[in-house]
C-alpha positions as CSV (number, residue, x, y, z in Angstrom):
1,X,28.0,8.5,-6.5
2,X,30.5,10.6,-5.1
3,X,29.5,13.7,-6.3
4,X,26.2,12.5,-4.1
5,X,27.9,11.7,-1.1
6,X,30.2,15.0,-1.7
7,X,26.8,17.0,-1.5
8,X,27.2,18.2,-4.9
9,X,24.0,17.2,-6.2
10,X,23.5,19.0,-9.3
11,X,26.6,17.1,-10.9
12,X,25.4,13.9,-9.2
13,X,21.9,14.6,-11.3
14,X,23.5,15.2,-14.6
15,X,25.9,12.3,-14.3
16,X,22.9,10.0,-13.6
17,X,21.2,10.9,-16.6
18,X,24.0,10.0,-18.3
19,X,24.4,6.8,-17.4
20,X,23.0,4.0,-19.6
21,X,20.1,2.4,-18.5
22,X,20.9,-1.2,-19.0
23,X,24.3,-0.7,-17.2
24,X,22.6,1.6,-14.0
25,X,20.3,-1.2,-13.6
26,X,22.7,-3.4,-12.5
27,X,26.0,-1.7,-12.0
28,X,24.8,1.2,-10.1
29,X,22.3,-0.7,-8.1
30,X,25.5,-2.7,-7.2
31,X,27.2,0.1,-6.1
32,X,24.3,1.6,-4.2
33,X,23.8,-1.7,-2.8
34,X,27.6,-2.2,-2.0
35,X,27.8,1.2,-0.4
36,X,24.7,1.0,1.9
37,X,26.1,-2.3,3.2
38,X,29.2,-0.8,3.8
39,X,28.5,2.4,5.1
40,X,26.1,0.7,7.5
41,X,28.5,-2.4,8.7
42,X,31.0,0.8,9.4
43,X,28.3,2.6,11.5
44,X,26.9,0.5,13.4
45,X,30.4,-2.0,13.6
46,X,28.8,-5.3,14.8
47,X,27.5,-3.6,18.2
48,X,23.9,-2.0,17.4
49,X,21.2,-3.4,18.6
50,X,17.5,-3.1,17.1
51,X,17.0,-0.1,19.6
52,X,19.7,1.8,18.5
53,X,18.8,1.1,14.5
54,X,15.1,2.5,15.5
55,X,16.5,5.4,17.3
56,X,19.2,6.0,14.1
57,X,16.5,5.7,11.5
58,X,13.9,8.0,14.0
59,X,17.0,10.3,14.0
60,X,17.5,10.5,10.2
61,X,13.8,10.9,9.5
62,X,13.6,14.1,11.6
63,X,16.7,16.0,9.6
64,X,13.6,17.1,7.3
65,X,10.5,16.7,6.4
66,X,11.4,15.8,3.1
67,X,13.2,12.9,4.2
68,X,10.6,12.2,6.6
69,X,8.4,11.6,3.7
70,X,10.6,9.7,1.6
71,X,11.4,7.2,4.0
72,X,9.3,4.6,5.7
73,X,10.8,3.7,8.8
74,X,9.9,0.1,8.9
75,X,11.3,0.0,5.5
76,X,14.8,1.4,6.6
77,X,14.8,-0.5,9.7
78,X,14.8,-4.0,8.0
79,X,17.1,-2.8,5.9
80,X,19.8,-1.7,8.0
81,X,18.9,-5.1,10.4
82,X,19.4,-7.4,7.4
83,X,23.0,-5.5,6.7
84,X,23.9,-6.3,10.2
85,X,22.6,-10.1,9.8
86,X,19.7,-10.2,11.1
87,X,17.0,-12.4,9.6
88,X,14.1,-9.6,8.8
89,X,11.8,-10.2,5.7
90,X,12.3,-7.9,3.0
91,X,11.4,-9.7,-0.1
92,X,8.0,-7.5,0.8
93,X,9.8,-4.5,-0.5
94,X,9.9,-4.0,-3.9
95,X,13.0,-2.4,-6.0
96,X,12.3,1.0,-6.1
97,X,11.2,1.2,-2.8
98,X,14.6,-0.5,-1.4
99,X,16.9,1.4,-3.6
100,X,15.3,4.8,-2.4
101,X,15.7,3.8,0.9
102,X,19.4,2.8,0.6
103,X,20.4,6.2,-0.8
104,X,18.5,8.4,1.6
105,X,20.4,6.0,4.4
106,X,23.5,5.9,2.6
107,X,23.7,9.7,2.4
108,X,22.9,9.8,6.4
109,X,25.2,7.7,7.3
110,X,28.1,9.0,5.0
111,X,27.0,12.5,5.9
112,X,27.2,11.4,9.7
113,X,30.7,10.2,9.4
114,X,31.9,13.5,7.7
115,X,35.0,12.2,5.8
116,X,37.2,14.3,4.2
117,X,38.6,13.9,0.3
118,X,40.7,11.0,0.9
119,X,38.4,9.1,3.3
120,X,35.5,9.6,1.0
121,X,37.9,8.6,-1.9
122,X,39.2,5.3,0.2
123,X,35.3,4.4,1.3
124,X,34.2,4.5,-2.6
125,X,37.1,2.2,-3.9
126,X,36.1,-0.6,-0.8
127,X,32.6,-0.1,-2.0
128,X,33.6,-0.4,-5.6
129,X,35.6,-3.6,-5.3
130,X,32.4,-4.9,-3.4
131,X,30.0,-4.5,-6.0
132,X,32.3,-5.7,-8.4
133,X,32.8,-8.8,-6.5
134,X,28.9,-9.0,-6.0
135,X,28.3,-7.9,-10.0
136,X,31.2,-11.2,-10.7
137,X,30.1,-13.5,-8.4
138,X,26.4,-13.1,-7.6
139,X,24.7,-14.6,-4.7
């Protein structure tokens, strides 16, 4: 993951398919899922309203077409909403479709906060102790 969120993308693909499928499937969803939460709780810091998530995911969308594409905007919305407590349904949303979501939005978000080495390094070790809490002691 950090070699994602470092924008080094080729290494990010060749450690991917080197992960084990059975542990990706829940580890690394954890640690997407940990992330997003966290990178989004840090953005938007308990003040955003569901104007300014409409306006952030409106603003992500048009960095490219490609993300454009990729992300449905009612999708990303409830997402980000149900990170900041909000009751939105999302059970609608299937797997795939949530997990795609969370890593173009995670990337966004971590992209948007520009961290250097160290901060990058100090947001992935908070994350990881997340997930593992969340692998440990599931909901």
């Amino acid at each position: 993951m950090r070699a994602q969120l470092a924008g080094d993308l080729d290494e990010h693909r060749r450690r991917l398919r080197g992960l084990d499928r059975k542990a990706a499937a829940t580890g690394y969803s954890a640690l997407i899922g940990a992330a997003f939460f966290e990178a989004v709780d840090r953005r938007f810091a308990g003040r955003a309203t569901e104007a300014d998530v409409i306006e952030y995911v409106g603003d992500v969308r048009a960095r490219g077409r490609e993300i454009a594409m990729r992300l449905d905007p009612r999708v990303a919305e409830r997402l980000i909403l149900l990170c900041l407590g909000e009751d939105v349904p999302v059970d609608d949303i299937a797997p795939g479709e949530r997990i795609a979501a969370q890593i173009v939005l995670l990337a966004a978000v971590v992209a948007d906060a520009d961290f250097d080495d160290a901060e990058l390094d100090a947001f992935l070790a908070d994350v990881r102790s997340i997930a593992d809490r969340w692998i440990r002691e599931p909901a």
